[in-house]
N, C-alpha and C positions, 0 to 999 in steps of 0.2 A: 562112546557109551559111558567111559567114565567120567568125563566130562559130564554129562549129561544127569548122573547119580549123585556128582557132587553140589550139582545146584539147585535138586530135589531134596537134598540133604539139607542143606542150606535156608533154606524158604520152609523146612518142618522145622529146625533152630529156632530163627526167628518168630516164626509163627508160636512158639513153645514160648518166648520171652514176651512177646506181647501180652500172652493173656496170663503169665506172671508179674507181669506189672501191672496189667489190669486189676489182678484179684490183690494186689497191693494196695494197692489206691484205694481202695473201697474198704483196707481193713481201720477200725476203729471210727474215729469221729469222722474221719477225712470226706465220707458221704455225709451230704447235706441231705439231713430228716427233717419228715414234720411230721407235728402229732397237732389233733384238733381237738381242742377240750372242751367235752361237750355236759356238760356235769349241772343239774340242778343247784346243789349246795354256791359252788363260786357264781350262776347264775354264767356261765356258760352260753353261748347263745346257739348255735346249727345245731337246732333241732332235729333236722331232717335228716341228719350228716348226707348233707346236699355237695356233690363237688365244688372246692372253691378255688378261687382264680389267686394265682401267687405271681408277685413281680418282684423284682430285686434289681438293687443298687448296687456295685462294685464299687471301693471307693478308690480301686487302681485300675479304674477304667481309662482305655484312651480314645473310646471310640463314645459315641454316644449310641449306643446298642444297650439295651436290658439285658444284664449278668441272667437274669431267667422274668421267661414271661410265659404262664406256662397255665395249667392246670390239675389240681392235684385229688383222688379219689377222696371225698368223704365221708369211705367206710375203711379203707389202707392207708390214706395219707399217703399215696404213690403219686406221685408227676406223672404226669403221662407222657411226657417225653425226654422222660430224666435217666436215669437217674443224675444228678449233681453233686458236683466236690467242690469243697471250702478252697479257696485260691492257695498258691502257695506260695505266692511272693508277698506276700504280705498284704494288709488292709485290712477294712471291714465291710460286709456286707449289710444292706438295711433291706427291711422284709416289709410287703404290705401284701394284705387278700382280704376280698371278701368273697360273702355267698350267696343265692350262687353264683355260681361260675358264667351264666349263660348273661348276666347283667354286664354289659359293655363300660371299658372304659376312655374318654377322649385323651389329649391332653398331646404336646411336645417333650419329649427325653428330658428329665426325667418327671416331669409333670404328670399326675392322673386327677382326673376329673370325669364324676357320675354323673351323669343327668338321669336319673331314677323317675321311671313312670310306674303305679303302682297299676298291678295286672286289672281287668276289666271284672274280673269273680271276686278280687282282694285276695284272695287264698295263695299268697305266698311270703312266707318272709324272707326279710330281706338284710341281710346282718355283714357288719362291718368289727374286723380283726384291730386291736391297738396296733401300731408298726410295732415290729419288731428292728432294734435299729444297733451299730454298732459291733455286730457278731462278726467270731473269727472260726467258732467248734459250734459242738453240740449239736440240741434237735431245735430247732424252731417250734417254739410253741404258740398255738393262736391263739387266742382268748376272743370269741365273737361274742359282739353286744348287740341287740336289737336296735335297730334303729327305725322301726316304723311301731305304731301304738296299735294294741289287741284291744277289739271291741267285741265282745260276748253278750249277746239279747235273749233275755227269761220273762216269762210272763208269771204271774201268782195271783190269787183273790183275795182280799178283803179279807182282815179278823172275820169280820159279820157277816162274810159271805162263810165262809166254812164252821163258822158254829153254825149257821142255822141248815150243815150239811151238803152244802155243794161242793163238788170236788172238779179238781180242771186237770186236765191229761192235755201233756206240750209235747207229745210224739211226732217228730217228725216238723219242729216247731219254725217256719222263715221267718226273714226278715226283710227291709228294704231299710239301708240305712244311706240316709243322702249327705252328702260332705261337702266340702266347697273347695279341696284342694286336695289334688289327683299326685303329684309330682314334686319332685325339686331336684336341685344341684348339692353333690357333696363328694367331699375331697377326702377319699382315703388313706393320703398320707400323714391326715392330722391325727393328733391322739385325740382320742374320745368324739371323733368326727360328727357333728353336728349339718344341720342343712341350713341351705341359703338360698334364695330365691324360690320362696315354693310358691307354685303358680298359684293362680285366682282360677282354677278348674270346675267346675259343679261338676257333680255329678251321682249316679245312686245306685248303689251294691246291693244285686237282688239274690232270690236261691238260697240263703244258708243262716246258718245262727249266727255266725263266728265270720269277723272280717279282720284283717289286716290292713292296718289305714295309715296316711301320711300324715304325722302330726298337725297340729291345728287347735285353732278356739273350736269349742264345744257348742258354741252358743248360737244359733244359726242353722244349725245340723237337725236332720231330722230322724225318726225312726217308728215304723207300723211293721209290726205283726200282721204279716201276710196269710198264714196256714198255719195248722196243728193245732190249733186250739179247737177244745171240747170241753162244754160244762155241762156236768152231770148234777141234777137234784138228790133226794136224800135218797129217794127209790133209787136210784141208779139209771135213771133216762136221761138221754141226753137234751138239753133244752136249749144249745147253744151251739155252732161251731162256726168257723169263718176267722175274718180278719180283727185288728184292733181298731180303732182311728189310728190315725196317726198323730207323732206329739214331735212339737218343736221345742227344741232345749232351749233352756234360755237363762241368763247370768244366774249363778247359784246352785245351779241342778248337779256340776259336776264338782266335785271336791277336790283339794288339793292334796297333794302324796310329797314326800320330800323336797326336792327343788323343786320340781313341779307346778304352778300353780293353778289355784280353779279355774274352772271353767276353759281347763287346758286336756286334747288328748293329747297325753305327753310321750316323747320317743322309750321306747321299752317300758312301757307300763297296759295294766288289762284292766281294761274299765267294762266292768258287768251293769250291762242297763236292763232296770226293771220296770215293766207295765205292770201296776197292780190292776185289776178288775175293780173296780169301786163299788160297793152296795147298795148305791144308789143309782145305780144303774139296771136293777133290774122287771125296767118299766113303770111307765108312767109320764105326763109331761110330755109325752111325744116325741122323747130319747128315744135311740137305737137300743135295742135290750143287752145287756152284758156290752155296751161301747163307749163305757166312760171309765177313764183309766188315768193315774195316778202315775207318776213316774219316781223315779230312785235310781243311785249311779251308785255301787262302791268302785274302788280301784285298788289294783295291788300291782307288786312288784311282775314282770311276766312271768318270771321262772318262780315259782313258789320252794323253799325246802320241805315243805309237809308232804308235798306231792298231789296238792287240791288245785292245780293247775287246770284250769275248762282245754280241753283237745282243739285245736282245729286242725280244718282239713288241709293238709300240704301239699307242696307241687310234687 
């Protein structure tokens, strides 16, 4: 029996030390954190704080195993099957993620490589972290950048149509915006990751205002005003509703932004496309009535600091 009390005694000791050493280890920096900064001003990119996918490099590895391959909450910044401590024999570890999380990546240890298909609605973005490279403490911090370009579609009338009192209501306003390339490849262990091989894909983004698209010439691309449009006369009747034509963009239409150049949708930038109503469209000549339309492109940054950023819908 005493026997028996001594090595119940025994196995409560050690069980007493383990999780003294446990609550050791996790005090101070020794737990590897991460925070996701998601901030309009620095231009910040997870919007959604969408879970993203974290890998890491040991650089006193001897196996060829990922130090963490993991996924981390994009409202806690928790691993979900972490938590994780900084090595203690020395080295440094290097950090890469994007978002989200659910986008795969290929590649051999310690290789990654995306082959990015942009979803069939466009309504997701899809954002790449700088690496984080060289760490031995602290929190890892992400800084995500847009890597696919925001397209936002407005309709308007005519100076001369609204002086002489018609007014257009775009409640509930689609779009159909057709593109030429769906996809490509990109390497998220590069800084400021770029793509490579984007396919020769057609195809055309129906149901919404607001698309998320894979960079591209602008020129070739199309875009109709599907629904929501209503012109009302000076009475307040309505004399119009239905689609636009559709208009093919073509060299010039799209403006150049920073590096950017025209006739470019360029990765993290939001190009607001306008169909104006033309005033000479309102019969006659044996035109469609209100279906001759005039096009305009501005572009801005994605993330605006004003906070005049157009919503789209997220995954």
């Amino acid at each position: 029996m005493k026997k028996i009390f001594t090595m119940v005694a025994t196995a409560i000791i050690l069980a007493s030390c383990s999780q003294a050493e446990l609550e050791e280890t996790s005090v101070g920096q020794k737990e590897i954190k991460f925070s996701n900064l998601n901030d309009k001003v620095t231009r910040a990119a997870n919007d959604n704080n969408s879970n993203y996918k974290v890998y890491a490099v040991w650089s006193g590895a001897t196996n060829n195993n990922w130090f963490i391959n993991d996924v981390a909450n994009g409202t806690t910044n928790l691993p979900q099957s972490g938590p994780y401590y900084w090595p203690t024999t020395g080295g440094t570890v290097d950090f890469y993620s994007w978002a989200p999380a659910t986008v795969t990546a290929t590649g051999t240890y310690p290789a990654l490589s995306i082959a990015y298909a942009v979803p069939s609605d466009a309504a997701e973005d899809f954002t790449i972290a700088n690496p984080k490279t060289g760490l031995s403490a602290g929190t890892v911090a992400f800084e995500f950048a847009h890597k696919l370009a925001k397209i936002s579609v407005t309709a308007s009338l005519s100076q001369d149509l609204l002086d002489a009192g018609y007014t257009l209501s775009t409640t509930g306003l689609t779009a159909n915006l057709g593109v030429k390339s769906t996809g490509g490849t990109i390497d998220p262990k590069t800084a400021d990751a770029a793509w490579t091989a984007p396919n020769a894909t057609a195809t055309s983004y129906t149901g919404a205002a607001s698309y998320m698209i894979m960079p591209q010439s602008s020129i070739g691309c199309t875009i109709q005003v599907t629904g929501g449009i209503e012109v009302k006369d000076a009475n307040d009747h309505t004399i119009y509703s239905g689609d636009l034509s559709q208009y093919t963009i073509v060299a010039g239409n799209v403006p150049a932004v920073g590096t950017v150049p025209a006739d470019m949708f360029g990765m993290g930038k939001h190009y607001m496309l306008n169909l104006t109503i033309a005033d000479d469209s309102t019969g006659g000549g044996g035109e469609d009535i209100f279906n001759i339309i005039t096009f305009s492109a501005n572009v801005a940054d994605w993330d605006t600091v004003g906070g005049t950023d157009t919503p789209l819908p997220q995954p």
